[in-house]
C-alpha positions in Angstrom: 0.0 0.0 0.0 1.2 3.3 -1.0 2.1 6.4 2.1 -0.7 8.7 2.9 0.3 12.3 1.9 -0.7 15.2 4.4 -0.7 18.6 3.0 2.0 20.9 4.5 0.7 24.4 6.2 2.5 26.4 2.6 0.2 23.9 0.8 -3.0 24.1 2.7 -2.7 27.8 2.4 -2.0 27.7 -1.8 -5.1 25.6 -2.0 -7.1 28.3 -0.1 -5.5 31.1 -2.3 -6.2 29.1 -5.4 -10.2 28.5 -4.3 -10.3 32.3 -3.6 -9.3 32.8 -7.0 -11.7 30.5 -9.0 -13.3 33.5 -10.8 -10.2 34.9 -12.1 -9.0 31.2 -13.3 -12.4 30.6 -14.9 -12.5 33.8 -16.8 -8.8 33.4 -17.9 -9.8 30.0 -19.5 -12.9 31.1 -21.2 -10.9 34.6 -22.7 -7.3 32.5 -23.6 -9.1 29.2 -25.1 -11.1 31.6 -27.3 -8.8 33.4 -27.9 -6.6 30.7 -29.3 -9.8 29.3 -30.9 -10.2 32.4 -32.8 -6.4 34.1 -32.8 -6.5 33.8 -36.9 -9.3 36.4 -37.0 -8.0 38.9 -33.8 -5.0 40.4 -35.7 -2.1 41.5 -34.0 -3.8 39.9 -30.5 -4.3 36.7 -32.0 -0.5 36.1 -33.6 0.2 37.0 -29.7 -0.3 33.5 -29.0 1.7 31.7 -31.5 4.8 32.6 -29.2 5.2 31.3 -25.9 6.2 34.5 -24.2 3.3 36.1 -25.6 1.2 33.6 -24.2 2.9 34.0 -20.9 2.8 37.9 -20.8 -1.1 37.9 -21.5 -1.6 35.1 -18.7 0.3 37.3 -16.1 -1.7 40.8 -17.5 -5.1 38.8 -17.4 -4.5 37.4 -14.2 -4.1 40.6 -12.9 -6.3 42.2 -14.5 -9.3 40.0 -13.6 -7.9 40.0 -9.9 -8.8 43.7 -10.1 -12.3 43.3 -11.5 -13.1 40.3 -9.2 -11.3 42.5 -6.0 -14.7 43.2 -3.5 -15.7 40.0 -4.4 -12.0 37.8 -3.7 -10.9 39.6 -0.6 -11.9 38.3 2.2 -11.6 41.3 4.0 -11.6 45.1 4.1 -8.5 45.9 2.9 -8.7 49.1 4.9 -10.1 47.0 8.1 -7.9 46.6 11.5 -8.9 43.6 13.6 -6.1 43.8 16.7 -5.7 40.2 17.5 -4.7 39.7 13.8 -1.3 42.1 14.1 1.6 40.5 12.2 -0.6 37.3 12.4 1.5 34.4 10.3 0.5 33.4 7.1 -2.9 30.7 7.8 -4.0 32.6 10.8 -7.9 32.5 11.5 -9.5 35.1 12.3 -11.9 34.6 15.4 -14.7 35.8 14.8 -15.0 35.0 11.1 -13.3 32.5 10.9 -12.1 33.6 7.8 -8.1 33.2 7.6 -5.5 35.7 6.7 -4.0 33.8 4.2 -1.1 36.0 3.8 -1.1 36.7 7.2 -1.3 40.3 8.7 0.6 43.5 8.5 1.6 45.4 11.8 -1.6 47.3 11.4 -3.3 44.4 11.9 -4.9 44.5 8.1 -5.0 41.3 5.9 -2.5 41.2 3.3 -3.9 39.0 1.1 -6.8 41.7 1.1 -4.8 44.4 0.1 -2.5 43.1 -2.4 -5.7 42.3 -4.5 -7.0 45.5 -4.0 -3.6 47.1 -4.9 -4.3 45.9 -8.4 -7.3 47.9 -9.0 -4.9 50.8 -8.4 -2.3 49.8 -10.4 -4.3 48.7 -13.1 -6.4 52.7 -13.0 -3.6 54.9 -13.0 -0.2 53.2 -14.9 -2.1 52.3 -18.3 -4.7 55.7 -18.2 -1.8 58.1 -17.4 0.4 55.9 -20.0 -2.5 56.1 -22.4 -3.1 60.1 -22.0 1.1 60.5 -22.0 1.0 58.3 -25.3 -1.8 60.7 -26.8 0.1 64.2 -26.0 3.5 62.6 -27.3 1.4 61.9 -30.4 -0.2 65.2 -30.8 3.1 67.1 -30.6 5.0 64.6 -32.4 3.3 64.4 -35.7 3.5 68.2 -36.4 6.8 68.3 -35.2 8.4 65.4 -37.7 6.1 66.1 -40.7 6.6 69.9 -40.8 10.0 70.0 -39.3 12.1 73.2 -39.4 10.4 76.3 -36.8 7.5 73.6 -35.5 10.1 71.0 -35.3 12.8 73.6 -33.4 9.6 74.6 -31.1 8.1 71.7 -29.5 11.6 70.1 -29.3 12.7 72.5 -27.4 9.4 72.7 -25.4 10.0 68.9 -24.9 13.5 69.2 -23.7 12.4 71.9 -21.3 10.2 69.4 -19.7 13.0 66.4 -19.2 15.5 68.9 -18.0 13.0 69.6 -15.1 14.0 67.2 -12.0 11.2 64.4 -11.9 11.9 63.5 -7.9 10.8 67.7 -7.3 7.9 68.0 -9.6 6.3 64.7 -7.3 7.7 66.6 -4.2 5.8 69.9 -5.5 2.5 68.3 -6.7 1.8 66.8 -2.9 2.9 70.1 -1.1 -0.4 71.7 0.1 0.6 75.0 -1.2 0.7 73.5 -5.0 -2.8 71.6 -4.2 -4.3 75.0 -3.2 -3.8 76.7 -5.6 -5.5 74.4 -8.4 -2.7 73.8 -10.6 -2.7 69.7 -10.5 -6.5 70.3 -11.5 -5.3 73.0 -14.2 -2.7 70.6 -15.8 -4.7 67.6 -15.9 -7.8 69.6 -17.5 -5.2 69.8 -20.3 -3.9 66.9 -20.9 -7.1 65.5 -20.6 -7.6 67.9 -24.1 -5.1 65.9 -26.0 -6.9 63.3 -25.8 -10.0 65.0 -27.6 -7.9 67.0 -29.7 -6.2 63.9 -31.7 -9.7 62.6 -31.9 -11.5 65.4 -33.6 -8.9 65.5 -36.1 -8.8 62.2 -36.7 -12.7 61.8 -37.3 -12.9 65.0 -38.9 -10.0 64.4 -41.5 -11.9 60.7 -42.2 -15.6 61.2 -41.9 -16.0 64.9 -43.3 -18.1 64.1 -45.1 -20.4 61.9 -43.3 -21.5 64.3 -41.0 -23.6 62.4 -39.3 -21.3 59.3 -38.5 -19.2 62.5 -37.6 -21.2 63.7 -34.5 -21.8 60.7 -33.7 -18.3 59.7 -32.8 -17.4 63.0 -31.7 -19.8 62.6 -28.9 -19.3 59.6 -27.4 -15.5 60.6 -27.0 -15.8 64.0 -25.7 -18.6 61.7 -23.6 -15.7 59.4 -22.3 -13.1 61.8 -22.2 -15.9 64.0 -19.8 -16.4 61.3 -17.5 -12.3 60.5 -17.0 -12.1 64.2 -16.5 -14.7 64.5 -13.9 -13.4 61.7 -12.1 -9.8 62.5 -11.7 -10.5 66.2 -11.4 -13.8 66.5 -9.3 -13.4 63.0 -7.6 -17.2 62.5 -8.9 -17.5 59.7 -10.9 -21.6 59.8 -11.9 -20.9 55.7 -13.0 -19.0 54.8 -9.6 -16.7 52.7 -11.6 -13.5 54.5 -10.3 -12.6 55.8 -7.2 -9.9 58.7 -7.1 -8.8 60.8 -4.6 -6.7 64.1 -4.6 -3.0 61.8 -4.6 -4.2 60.0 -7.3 -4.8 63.1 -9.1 -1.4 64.4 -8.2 0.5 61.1 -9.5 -1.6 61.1 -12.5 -0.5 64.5 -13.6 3.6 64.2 -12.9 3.3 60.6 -14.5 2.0 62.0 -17.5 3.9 65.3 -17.4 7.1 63.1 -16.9 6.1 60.9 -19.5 4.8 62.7 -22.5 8.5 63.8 -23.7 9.6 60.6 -23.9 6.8 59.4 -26.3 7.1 63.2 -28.5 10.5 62.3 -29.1 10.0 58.2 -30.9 7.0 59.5 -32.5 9.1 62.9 -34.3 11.7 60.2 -34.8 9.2 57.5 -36.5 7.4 60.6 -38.6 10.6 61.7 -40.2 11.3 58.8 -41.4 8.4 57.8 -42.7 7.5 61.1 -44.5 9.7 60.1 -47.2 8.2 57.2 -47.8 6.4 56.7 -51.4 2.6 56.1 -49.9 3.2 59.4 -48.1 4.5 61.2 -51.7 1.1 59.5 -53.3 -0.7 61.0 -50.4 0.6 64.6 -51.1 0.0 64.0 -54.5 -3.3 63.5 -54.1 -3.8 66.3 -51.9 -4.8 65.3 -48.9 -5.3 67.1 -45.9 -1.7 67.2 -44.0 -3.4 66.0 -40.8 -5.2 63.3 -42.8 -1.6 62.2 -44.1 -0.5 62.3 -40.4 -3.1 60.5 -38.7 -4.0 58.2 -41.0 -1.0 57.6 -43.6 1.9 57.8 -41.1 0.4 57.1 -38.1 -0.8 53.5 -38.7 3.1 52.3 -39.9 4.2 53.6 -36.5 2.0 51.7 -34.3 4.5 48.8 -33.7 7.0 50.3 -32.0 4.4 52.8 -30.3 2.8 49.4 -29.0 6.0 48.4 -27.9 7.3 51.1 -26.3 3.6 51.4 -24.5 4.0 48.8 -23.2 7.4 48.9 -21.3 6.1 52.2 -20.4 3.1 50.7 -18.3 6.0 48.8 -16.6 8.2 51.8 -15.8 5.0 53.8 -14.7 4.3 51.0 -12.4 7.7 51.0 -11.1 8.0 54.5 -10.4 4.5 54.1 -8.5 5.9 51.8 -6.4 9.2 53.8 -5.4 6.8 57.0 -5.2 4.8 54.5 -2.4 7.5 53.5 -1.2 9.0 56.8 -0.3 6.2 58.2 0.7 5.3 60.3 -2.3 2.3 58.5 -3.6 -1.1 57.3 -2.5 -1.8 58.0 1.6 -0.5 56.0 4.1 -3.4 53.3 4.3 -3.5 52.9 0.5 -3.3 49.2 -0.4 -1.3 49.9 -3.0 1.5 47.5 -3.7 4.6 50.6 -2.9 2.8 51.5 0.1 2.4 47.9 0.9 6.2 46.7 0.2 6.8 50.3 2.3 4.6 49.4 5.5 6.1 45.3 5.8 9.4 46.3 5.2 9.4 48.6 8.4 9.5 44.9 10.2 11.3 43.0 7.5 13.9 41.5 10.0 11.4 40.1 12.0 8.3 39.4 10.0 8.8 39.1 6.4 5.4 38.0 5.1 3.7 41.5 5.0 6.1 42.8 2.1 6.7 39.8 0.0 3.3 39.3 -1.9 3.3 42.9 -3.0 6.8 43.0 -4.1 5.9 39.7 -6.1 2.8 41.5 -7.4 4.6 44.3 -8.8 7.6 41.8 -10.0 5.3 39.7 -12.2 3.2 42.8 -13.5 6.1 44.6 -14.8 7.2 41.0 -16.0 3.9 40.2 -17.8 4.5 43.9 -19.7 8.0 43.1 -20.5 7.3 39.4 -21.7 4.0 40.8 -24.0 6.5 43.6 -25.2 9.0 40.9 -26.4 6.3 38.9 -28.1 5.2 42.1 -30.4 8.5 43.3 -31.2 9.2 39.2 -32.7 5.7 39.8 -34.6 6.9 43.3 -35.6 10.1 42.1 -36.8 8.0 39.5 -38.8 5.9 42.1 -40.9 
């Protein structure tokens, strides 16, 4: 007769993590095995998964990602919540009157870390791809007249862009959370613009496709000034009339310098990309035709430039991520019971030679984040090197 096998503690407690996470596993199958069902007809998503470390990055992003959506419903606990007897409880510990167990154990506020580090996500998952997102739209709004017209726009916005990266990142965060800067409105000021670039890019690019179909126009002006409103009102008013987001004044502050920060960075590949591909022949044929420059831009250059835009989006979620992080970690970023995964790592490592359970699962949160980002990048720059 064979031995019995008892579980060990560490694998009684990964059993428990895995049952807590049976929504997140059963949406990841049903998204990834259609998605490989169907990757012939998704595009660039589907050839994703004809490469191992593309099926690897979106595994890691998906996981996370659906950790956020299922959040309220797969932590246990208030993330927030203090229950004293549970202060720098071990990894296992139950809870008494719940009887619900700390699975990762407890911080030295008494708070669940489990709880937190999947509530962590929802930040992570707001602010690094929206702020990359809005960064990637005013790089490409500056960028494209910049490359394509060259000479005095070019020598302008460059040096408007080089202006920005000469300015020390470290003070601008340092600035936006001083209550002097907060009073006077200007993180509120700044982000009403850059929320414009957004809107901006969009107009043009309808207006220089669908001129003349007014009506399909208006239509698609609407619903992005319409999306665009509600993003602004959310981050700027903390009001957000669909209660899908919850933002407070730091995330408003982080928001703006990650964007601010940002924004040169992405000016600078897309003026690179657009010279280059002015002189292409489509682009001569374009001119030839005469077409609207911004119509040549947008639509023309634009679309041959995506690959290493995508690309470098990517990486930059994972380098926005990062920074939040050492922001939290420093002190710089969300308040001080935030479950964000800096503040987290921040609060457990104040006890890390005695208890190190509190800063370990959301240091290996925003380890395999950043890693899913890198791995997905790899996978597109193989299929971009392919086309």
């Amino acid at each position: 007769m064979g031995q019995l096998h008892f579980l060990t503690w560490p694998e009684i407690i990964l059993h428990l993590v895995a049952y807590r996470l049976w929504p997140v596993w059963l949406s990841l199958a049903i998204v990834m095995g259609l998605s490989y069902r169907y990757k012939k007809r998704l595009g660039l998503y589907g050839q994703l998964y004809d490469t191992g470390i593309g099926i690897v990055g979106i595994f890691i992003l998906g996981f996370w990602f659906f950790c956020a959506v299922y959040s309220r419903y797969i932590s246990p606990f208030d993330p927030l919540g203090q229950i004293a007897v549970m202060r720098n409880a071990l990894p296992g510990a139950i809870e008494p009157q719940s009887h619900h167990a700390y699975l990762f154990g407890g911080d030295r506020l008494a708070r669940d870390v489990f709880s937190r580090m999947i509530d962590g996500s929802r930040i992570v998952l707001l602010i690094a791809p929206l702020a990359t997102l809005v960064a990637l739209t005013v790089g490409i709004t500056l960028g494209l007249p910049a490359g394509y017209f060259g000479r005095k726009t070019d020598s302008a916005l460059s040096f408007l862009a080089n202006l920005v990266l000469a300015f020390p990142v470290i003070l601008l965060f340092y600035l936006l959370v001083s209550p002097e800067i907060v009073e006077t409105g200007l993180p509120r000021i700044t982000a009403g613009i850059f929320f414009a670039f957004p809107v901006i890019l969009g107009v043009l690019a309808f207006w220089t496709r669908y001129s003349r179909r007014p009506a399909l126009l208006a239509i698609q002006i609407v619903i992005m000034i319409a999306i665009t409103y509600w993003l602004y009102t959310s981050f700027v008013f903390f009001h957000d009339p669909l209660h899908l987001i919850q933002v407070t004044p730091s995330t408003l502050n982080i928001f703006v310098a990650v964007v601010f920060a940002s924004s040169p960075g992405v000016f600078r590949i897309v003026r690179g990309l657009v010279m280059d591909i002015k002189t292409r022949d489509y682009v001569a044929a374009a001119q030839t035709r005469g077409e609207n420059p911004w119509y040549i831009m947008i639509w023309e250059v634009l679309p041959n430039a995506r690959g290493p835009l995508i690309v470098d989006t990517c990486l930059r979620i994972g380098y926005t991520t990062i920074l939040l992080g050492t922001l939290g970690f420093f002190g710089l970023g969300m308040p001080p019971e935030s479950p964000d995964w800096g503040t987290s790592i921040k609060d457990g490592s104040e006890l890390l030679r005695i208890y190190i359970h509190p800063a370990l699962p959301p240091a290996i949160a925003l380890m395999s984040f950043v890693l899913g980002l890198n791995l997905l990048a790899d996978a597109l720059r193989e299929q971009s090197l392919k086309d």
